[in-house]
PyMOL Python script that loads the backbone (N, CA, C, O; Angstrom):
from pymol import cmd

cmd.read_pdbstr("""\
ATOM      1  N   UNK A   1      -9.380  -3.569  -9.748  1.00  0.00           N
ATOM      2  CA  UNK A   1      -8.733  -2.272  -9.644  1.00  0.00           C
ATOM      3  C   UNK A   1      -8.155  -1.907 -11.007  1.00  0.00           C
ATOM      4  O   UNK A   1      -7.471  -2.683 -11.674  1.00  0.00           O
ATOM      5  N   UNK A   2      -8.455  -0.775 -11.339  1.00  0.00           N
ATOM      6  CA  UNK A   2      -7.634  -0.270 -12.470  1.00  0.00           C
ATOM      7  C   UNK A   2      -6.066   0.394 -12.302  1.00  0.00           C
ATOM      8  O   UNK A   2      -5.601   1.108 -11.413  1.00  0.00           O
ATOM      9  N   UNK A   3      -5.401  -0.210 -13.666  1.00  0.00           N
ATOM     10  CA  UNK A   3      -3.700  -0.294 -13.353  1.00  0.00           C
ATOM     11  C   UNK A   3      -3.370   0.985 -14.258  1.00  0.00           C
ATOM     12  O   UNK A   3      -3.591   1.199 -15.450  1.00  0.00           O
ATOM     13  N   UNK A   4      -2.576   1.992 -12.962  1.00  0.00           N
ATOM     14  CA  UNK A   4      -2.683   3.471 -13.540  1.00  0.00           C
ATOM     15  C   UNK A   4      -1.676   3.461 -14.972  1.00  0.00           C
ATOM     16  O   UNK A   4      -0.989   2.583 -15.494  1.00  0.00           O
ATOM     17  N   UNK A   5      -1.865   4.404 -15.195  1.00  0.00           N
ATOM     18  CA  UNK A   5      -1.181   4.811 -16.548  1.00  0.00           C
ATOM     19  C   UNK A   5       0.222   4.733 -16.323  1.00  0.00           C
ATOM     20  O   UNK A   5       0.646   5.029 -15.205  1.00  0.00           O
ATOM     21  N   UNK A   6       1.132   4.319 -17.372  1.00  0.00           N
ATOM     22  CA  UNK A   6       2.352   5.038 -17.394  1.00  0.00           C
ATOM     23  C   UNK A   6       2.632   6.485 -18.025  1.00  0.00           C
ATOM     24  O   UNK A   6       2.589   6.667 -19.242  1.00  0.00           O
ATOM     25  N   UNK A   7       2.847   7.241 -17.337  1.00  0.00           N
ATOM     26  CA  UNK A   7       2.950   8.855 -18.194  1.00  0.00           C
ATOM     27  C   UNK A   7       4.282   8.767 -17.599  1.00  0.00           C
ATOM     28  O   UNK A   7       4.676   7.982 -16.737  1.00  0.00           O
ATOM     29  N   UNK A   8       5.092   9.975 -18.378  1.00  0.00           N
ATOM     30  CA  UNK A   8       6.213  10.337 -18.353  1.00  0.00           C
ATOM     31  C   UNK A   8       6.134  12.046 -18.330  1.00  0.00           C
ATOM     32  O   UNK A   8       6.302  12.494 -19.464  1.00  0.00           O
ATOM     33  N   UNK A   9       5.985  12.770 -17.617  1.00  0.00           N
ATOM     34  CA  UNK A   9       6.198  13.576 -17.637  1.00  0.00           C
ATOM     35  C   UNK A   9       7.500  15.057 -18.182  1.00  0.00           C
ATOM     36  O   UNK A   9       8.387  14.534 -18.856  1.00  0.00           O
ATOM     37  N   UNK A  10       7.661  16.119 -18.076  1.00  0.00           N
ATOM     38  CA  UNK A  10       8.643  16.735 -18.438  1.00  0.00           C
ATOM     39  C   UNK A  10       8.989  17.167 -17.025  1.00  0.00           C
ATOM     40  O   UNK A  10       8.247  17.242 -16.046  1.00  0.00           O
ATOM     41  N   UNK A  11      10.608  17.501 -17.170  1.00  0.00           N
ATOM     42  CA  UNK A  11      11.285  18.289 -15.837  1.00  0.00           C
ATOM     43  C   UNK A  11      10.411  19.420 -15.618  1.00  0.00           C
ATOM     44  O   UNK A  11      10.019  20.308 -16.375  1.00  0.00           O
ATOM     45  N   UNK A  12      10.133  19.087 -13.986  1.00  0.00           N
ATOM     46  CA  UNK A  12       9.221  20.502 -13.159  1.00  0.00           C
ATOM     47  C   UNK A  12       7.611  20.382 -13.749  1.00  0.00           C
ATOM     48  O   UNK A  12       6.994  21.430 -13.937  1.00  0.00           O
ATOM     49  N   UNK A  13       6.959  19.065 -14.032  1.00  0.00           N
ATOM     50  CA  UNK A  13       5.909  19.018 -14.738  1.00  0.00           C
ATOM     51  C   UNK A  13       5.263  18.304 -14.057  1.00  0.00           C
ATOM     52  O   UNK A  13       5.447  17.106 -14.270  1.00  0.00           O
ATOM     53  N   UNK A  14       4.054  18.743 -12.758  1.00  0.00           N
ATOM     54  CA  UNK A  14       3.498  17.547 -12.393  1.00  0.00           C
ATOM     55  C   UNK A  14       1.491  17.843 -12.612  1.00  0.00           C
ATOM     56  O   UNK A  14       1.102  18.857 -13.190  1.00  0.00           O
ATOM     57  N   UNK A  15       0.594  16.908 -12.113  1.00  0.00           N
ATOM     58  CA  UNK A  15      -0.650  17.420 -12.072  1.00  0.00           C
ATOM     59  C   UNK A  15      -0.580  17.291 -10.810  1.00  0.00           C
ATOM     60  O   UNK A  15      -0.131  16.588  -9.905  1.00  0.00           O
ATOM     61  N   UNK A  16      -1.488  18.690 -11.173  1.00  0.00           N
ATOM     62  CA  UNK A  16      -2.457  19.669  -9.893  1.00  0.00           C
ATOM     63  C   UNK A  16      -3.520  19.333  -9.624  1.00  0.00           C
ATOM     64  O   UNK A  16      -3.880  19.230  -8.452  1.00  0.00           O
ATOM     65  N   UNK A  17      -4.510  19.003 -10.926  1.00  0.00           N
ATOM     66  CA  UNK A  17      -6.247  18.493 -10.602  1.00  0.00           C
ATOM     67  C   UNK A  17      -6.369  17.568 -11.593  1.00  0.00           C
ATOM     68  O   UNK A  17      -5.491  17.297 -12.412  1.00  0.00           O
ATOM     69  N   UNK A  18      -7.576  17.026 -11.515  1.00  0.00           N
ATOM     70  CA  UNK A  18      -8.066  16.307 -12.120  1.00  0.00           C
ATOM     71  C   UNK A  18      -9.677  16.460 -12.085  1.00  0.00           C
ATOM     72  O   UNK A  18     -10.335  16.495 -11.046  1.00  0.00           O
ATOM     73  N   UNK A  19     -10.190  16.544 -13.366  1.00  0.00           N
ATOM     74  CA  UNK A  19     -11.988  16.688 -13.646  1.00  0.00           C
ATOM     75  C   UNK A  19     -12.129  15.574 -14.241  1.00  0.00           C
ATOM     76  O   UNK A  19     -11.486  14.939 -15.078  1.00  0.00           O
ATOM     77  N   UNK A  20     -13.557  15.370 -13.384  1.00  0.00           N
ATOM     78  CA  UNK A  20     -14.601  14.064 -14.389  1.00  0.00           C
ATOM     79  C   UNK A  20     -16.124  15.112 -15.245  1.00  0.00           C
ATOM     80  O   UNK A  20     -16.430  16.217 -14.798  1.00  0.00           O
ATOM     81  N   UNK A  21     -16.626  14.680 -16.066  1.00  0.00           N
ATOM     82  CA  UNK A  21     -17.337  15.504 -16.958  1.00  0.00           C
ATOM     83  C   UNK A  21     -18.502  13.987 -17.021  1.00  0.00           C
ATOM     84  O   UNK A  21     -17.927  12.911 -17.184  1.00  0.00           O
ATOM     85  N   UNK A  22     -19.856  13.962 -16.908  1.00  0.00           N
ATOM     86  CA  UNK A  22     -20.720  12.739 -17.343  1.00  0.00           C
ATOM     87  C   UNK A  22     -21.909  13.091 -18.283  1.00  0.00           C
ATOM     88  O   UNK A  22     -22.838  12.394 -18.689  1.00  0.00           O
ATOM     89  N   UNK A  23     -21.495  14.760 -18.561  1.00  0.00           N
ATOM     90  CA  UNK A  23     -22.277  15.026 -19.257  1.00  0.00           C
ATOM     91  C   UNK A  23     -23.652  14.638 -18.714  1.00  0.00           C
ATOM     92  O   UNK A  23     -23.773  14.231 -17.558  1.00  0.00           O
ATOM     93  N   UNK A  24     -24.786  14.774 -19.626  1.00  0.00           N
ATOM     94  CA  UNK A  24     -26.220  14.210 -19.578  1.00  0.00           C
ATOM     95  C   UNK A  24     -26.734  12.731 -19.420  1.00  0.00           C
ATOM     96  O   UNK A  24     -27.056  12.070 -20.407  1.00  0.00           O
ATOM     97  N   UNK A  25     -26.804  12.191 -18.015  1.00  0.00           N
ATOM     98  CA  UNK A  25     -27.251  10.878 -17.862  1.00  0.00           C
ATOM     99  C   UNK A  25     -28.675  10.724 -17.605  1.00  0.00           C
ATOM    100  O   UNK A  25     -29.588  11.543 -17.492  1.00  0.00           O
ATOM    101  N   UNK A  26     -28.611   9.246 -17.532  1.00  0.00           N
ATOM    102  CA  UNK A  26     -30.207   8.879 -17.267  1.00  0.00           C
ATOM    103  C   UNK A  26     -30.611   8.956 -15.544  1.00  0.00           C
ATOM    104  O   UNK A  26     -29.936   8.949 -14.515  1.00  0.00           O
ATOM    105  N   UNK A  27     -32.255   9.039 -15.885  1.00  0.00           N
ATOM    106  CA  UNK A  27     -32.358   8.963 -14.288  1.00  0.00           C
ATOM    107  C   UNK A  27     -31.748   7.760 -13.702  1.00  0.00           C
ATOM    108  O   UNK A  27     -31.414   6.805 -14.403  1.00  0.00           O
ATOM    109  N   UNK A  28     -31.600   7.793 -12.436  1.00  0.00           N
ATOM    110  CA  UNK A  28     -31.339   6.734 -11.426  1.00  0.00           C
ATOM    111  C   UNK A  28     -29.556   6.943 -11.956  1.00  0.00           C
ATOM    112  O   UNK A  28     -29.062   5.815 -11.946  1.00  0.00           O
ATOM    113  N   UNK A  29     -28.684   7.813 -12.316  1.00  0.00           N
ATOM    114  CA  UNK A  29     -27.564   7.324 -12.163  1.00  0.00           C
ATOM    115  C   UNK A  29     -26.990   7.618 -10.869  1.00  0.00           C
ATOM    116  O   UNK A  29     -27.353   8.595 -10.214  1.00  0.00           O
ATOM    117  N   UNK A  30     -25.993   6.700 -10.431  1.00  0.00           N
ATOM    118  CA  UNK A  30     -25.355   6.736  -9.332  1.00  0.00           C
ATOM    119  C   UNK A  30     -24.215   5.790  -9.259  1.00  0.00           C
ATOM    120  O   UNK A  30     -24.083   4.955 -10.153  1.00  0.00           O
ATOM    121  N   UNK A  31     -23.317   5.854  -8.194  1.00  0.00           N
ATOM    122  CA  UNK A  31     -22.108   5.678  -7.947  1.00  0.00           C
ATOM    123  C   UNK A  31     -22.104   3.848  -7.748  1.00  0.00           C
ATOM    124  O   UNK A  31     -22.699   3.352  -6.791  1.00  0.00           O
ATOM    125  N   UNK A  32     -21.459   3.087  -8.639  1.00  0.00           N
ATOM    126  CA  UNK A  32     -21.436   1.334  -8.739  1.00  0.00           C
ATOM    127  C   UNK A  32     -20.255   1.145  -8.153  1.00  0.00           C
ATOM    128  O   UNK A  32     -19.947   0.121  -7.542  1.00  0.00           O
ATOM    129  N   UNK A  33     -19.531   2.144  -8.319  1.00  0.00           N
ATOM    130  CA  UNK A  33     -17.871   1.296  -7.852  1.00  0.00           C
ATOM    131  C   UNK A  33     -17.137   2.688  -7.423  1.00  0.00           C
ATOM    132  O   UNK A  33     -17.037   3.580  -8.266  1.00  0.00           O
ATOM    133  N   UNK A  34     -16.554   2.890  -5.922  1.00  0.00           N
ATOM    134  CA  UNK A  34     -15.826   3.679  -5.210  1.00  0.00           C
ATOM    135  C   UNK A  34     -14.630   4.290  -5.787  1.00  0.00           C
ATOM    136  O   UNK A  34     -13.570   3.698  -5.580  1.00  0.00           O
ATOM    137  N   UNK A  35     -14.599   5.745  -6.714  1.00  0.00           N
ATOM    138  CA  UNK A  35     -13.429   5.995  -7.541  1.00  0.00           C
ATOM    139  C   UNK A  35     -12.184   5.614  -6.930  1.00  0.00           C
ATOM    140  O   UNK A  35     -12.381   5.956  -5.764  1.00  0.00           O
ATOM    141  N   UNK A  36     -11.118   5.162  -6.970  1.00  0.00           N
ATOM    142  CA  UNK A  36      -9.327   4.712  -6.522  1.00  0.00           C
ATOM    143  C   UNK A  36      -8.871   5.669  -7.008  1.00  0.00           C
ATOM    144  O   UNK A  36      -9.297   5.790  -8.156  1.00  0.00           O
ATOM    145  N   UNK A  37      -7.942   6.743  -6.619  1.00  0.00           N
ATOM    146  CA  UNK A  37      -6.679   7.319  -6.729  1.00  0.00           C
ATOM    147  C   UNK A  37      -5.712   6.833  -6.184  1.00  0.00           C
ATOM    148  O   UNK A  37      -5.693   6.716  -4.959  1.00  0.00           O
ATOM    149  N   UNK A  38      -4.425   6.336  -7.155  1.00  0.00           N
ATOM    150  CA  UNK A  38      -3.337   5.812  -6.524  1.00  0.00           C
ATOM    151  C   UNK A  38      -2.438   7.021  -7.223  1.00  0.00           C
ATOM    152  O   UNK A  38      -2.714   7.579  -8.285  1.00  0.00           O
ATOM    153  N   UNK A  39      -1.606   7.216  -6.603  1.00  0.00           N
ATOM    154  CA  UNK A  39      -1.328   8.906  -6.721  1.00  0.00           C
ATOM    155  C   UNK A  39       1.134   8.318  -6.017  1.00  0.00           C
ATOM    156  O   UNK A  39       1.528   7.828  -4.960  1.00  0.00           O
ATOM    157  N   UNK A  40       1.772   8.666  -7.026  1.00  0.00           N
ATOM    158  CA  UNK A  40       3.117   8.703  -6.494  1.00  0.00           C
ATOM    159  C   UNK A  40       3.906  10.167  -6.304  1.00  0.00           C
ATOM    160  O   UNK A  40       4.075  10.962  -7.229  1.00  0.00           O
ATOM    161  N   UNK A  41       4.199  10.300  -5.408  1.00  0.00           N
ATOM    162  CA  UNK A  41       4.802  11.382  -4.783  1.00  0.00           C
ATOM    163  C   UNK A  41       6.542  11.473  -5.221  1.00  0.00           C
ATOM    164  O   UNK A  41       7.293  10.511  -5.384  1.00  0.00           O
ATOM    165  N   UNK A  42       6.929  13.136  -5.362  1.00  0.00           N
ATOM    166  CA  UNK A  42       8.133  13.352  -5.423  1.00  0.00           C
ATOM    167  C   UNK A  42       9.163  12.144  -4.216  1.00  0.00           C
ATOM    168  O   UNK A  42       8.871  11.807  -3.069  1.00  0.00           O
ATOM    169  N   UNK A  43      10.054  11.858  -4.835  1.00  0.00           N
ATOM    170  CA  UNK A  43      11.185  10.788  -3.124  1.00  0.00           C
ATOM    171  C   UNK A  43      11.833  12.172  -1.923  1.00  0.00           C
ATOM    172  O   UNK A  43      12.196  12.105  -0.749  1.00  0.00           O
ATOM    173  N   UNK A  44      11.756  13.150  -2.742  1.00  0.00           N
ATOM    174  CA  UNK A  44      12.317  14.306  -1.697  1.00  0.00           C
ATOM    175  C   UNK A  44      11.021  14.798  -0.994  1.00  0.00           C
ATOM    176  O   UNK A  44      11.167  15.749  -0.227  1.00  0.00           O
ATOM    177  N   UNK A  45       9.715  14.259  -1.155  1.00  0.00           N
ATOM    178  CA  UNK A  45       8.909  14.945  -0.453  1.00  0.00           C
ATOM    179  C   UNK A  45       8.994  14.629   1.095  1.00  0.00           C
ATOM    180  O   UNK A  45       8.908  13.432   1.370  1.00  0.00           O
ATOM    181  N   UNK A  46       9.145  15.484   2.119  1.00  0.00           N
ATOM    182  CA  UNK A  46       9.580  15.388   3.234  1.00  0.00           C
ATOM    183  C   UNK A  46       8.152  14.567   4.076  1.00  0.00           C
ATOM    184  O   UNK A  46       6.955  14.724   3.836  1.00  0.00           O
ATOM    185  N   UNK A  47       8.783  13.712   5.066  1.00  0.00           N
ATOM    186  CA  UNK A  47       8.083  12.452   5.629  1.00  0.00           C
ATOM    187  C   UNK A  47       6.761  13.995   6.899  1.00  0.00           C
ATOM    188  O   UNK A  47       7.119  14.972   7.557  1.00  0.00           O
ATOM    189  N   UNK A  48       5.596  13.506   6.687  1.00  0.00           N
ATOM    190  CA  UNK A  48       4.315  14.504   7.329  1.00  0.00           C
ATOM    191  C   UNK A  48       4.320  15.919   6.964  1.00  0.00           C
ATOM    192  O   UNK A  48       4.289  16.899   7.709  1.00  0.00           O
ATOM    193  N   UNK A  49       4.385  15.830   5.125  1.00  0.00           N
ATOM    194  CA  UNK A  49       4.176  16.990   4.134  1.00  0.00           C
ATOM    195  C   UNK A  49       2.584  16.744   3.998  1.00  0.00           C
ATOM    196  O   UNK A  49       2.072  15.769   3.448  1.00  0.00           O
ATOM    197  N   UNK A  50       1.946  17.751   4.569  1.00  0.00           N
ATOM    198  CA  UNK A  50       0.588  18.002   4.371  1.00  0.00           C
ATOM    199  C   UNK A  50       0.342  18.157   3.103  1.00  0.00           C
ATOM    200  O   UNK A  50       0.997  18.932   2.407  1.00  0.00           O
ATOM    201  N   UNK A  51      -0.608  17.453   2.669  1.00  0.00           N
ATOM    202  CA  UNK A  51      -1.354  17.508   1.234  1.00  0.00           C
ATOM    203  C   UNK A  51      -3.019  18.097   1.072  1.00  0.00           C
ATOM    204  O   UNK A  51      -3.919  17.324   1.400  1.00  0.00           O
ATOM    205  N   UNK A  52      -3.323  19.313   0.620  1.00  0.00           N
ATOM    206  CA  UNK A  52      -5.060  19.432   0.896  1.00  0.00           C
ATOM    207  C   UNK A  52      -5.490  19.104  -0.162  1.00  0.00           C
ATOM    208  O   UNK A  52      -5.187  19.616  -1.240  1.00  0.00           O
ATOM    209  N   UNK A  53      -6.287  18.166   0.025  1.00  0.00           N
ATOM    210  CA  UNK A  53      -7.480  17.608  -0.984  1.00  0.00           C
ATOM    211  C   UNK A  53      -8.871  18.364  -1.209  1.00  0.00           C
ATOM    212  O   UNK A  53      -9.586  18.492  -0.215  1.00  0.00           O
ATOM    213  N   UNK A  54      -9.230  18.777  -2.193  1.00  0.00           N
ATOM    214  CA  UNK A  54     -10.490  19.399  -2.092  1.00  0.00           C
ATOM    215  C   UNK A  54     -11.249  18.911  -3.617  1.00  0.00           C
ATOM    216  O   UNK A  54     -10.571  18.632  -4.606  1.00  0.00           O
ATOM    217  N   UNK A  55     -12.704  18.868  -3.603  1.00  0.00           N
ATOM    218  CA  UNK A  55     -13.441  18.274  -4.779  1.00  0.00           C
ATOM    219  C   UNK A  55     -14.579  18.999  -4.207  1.00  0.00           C
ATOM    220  O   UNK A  55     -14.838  19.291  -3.039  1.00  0.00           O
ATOM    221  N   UNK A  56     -15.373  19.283  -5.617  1.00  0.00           N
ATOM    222  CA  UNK A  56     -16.698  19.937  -5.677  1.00  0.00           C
ATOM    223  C   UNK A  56     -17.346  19.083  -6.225  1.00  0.00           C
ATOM    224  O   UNK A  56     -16.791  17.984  -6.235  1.00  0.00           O
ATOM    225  N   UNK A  57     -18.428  19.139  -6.752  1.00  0.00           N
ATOM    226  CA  UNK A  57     -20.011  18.271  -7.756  1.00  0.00           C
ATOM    227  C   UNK A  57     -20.808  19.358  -7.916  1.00  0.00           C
ATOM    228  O   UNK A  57     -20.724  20.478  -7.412  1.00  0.00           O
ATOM    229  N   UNK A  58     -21.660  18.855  -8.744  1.00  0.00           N
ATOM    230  CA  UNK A  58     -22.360  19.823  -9.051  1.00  0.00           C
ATOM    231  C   UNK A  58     -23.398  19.084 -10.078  1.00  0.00           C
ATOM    232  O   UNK A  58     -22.802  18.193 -10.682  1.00  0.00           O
ATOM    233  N   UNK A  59     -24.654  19.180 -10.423  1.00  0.00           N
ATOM    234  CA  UNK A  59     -25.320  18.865 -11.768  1.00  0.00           C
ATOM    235  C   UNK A  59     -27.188  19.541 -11.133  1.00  0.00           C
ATOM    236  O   UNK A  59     -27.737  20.023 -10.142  1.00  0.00           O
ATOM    237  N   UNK A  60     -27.385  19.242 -12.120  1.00  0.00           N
ATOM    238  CA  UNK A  60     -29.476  19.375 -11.869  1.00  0.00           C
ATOM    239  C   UNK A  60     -30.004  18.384 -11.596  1.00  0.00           C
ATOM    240  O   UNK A  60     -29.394  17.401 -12.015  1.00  0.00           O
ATOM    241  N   UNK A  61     -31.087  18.131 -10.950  1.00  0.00           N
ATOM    242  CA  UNK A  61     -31.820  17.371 -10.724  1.00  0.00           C
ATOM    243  C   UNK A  61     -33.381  18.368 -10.304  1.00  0.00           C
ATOM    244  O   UNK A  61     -33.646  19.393  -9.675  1.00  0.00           O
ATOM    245  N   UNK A  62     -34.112  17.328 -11.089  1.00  0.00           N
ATOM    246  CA  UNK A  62     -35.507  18.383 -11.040  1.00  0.00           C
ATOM    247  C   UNK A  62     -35.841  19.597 -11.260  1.00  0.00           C
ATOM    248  O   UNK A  62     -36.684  20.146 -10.550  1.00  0.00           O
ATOM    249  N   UNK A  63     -35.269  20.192 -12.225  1.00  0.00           N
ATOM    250  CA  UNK A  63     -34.524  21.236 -12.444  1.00  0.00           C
ATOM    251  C   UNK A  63     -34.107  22.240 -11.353  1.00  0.00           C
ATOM    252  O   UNK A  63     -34.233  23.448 -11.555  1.00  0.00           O
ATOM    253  N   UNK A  64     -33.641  21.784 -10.265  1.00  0.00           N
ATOM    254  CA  UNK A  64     -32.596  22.332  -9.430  1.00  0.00           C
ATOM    255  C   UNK A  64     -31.083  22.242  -9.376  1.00  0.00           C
ATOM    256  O   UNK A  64     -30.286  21.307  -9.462  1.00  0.00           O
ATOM    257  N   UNK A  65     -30.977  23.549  -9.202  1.00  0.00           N
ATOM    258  CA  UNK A  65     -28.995  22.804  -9.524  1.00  0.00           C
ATOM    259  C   UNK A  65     -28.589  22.218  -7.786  1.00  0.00           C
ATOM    260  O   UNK A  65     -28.851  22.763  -6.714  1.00  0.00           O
ATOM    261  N   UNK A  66     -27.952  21.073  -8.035  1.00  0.00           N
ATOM    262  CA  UNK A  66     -27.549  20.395  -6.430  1.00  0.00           C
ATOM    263  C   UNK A  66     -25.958  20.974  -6.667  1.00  0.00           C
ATOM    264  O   UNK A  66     -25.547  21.113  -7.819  1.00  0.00           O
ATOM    265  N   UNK A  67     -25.178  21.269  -5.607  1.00  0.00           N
ATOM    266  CA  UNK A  67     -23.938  21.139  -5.849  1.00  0.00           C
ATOM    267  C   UNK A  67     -23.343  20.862  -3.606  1.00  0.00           C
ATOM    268  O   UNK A  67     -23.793  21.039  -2.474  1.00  0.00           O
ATOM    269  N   UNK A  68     -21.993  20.302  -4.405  1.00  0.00           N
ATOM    270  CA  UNK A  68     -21.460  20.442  -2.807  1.00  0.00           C
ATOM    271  C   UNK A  68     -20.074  19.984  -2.782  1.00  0.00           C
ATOM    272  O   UNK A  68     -19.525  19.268  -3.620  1.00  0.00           O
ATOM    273  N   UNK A  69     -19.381  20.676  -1.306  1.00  0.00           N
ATOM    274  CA  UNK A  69     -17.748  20.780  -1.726  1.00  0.00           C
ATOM    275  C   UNK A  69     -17.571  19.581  -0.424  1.00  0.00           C
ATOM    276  O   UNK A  69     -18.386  19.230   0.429  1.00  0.00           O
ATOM    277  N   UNK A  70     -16.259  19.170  -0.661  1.00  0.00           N
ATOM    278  CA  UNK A  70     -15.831  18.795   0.517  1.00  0.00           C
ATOM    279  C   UNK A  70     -14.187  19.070   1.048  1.00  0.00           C
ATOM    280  O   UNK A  70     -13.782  19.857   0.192  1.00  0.00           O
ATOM    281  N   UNK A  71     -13.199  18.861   1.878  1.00  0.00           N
ATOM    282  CA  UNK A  71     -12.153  18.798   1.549  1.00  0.00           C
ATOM    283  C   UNK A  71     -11.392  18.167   2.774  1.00  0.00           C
ATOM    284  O   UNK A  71     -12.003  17.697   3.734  1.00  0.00           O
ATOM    285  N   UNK A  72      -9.706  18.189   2.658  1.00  0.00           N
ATOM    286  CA  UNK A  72      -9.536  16.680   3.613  1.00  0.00           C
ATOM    287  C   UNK A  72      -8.246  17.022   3.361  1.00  0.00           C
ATOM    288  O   UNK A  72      -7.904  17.509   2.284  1.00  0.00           O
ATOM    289  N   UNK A  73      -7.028  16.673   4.830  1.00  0.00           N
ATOM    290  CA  UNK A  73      -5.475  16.466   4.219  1.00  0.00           C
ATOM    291  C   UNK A  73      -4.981  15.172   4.607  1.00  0.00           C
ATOM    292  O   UNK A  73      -5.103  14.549   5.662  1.00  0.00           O
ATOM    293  N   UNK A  74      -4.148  14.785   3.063  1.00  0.00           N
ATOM    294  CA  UNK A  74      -3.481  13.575   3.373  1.00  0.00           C
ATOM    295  C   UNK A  74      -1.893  13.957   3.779  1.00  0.00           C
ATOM    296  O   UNK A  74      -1.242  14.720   3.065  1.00  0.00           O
ATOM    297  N   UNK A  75      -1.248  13.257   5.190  1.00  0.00           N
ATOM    298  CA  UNK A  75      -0.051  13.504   5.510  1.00  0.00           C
ATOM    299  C   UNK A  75       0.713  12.248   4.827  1.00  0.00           C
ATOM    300  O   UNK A  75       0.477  11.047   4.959  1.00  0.00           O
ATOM    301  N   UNK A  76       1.574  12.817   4.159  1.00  0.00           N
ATOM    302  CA  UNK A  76       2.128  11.623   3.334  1.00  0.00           C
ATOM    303  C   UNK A  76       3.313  11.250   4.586  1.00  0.00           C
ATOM    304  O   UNK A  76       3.850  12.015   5.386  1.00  0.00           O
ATOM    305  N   UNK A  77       3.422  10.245   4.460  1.00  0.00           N
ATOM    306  CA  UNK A  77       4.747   9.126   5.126  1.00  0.00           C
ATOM    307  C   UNK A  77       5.900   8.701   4.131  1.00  0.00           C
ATOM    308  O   UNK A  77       5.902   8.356   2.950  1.00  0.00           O
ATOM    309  N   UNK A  78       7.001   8.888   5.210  1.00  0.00           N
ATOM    310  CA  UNK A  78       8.282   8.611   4.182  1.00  0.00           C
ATOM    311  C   UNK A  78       8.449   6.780   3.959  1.00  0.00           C
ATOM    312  O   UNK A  78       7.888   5.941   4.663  1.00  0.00           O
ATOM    313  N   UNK A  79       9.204   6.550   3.000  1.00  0.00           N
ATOM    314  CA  UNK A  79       9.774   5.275   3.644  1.00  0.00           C
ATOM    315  C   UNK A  79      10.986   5.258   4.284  1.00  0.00           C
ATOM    316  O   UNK A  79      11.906   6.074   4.235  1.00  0.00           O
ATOM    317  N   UNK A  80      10.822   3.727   5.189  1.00  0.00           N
ATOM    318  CA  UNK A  80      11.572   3.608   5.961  1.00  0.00           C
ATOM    319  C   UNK A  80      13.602   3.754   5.421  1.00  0.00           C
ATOM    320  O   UNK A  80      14.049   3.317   4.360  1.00  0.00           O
ATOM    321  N   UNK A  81      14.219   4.286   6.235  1.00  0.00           N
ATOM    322  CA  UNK A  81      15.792   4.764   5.323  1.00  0.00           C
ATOM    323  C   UNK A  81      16.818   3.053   5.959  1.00  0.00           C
ATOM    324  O   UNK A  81      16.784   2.716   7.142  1.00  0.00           O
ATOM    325  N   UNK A  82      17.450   2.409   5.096  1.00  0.00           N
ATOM    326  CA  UNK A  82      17.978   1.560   5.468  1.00  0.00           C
ATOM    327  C   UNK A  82      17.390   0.246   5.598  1.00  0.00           C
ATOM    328  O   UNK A  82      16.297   0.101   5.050  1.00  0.00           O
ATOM    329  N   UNK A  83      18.032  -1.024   6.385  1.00  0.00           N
ATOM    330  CA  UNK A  83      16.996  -2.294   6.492  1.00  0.00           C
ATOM    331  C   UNK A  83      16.027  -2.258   7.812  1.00  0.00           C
ATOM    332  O   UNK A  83      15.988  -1.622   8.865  1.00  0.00           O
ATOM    333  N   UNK A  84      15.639  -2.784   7.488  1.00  0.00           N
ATOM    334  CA  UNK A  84      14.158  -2.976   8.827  1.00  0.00           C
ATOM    335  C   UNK A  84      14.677  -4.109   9.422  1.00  0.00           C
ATOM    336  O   UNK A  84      15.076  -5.136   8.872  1.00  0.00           O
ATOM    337  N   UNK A  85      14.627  -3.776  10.820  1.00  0.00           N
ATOM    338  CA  UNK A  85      14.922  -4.743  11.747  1.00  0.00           C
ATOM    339  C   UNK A  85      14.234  -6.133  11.509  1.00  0.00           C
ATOM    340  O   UNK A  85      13.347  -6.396  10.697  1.00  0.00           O
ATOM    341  N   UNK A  86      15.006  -7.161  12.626  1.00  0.00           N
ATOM    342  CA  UNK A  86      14.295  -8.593  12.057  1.00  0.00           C
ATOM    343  C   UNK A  86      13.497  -8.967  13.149  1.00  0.00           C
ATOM    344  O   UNK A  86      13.740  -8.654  14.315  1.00  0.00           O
ATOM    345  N   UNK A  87      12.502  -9.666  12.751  1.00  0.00           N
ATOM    346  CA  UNK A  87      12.127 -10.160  13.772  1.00  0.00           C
ATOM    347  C   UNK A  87      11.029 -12.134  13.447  1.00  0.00           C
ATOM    348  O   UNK A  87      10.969 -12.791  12.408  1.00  0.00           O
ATOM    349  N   UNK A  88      10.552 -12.357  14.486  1.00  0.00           N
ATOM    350  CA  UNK A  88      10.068 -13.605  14.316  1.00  0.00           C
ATOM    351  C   UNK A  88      11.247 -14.753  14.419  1.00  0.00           C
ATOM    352  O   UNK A  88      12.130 -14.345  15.174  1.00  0.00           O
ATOM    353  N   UNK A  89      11.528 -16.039  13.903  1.00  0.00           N
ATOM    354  CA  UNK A  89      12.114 -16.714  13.705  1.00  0.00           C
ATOM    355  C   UNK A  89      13.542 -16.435  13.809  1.00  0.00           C
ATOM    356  O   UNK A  89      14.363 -17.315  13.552  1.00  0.00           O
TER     357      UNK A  89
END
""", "prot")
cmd.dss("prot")
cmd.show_as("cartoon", "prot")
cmd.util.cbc("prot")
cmd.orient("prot")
């Protein structure tokens, strides 16, 4: 797994998107390893704040242009407030 960046952002400064670019590849390219987004959220973001995810593609092949969208929401979860009960032993 790759270990995300440290960025530091400015007050009221967050990202919105993110693009990949591969430019001109060879035939047969395709997907070796499942992209990871590990992604940290505001602490005030309220616990089942809908998030919409959306991504496009696009390139040629045979000289046809292929393209296609998809999109998806992640409900983010709070953490738990206080200690967590005990249990086992």
């Amino acid at each position: 797994m790759i270990k995300p960046p440290t960025t530091t952002f400015a007050a009221n400064e967050y990202v919105t998107g993110i693009r990949f670019e591969f430019g001109t590849v060879k035939a047969g390219f395709r997907e070796v390893e499942a992209p990871v987004f590990i992604v940290n959220t505001l602490a005030t973001m309220p616990d089942g704040h809908r998030i919409v995810n959306r991504t496009a593609t696009g390139g040629r092949s045979g000289g046809a242009e292929v393209t296609a969208q998809d999109q998806w929401v992640t409900v983010s979860l709070g953490k738990p407030k206080g200690a967590l009960p005990r249990t086992g032993y």
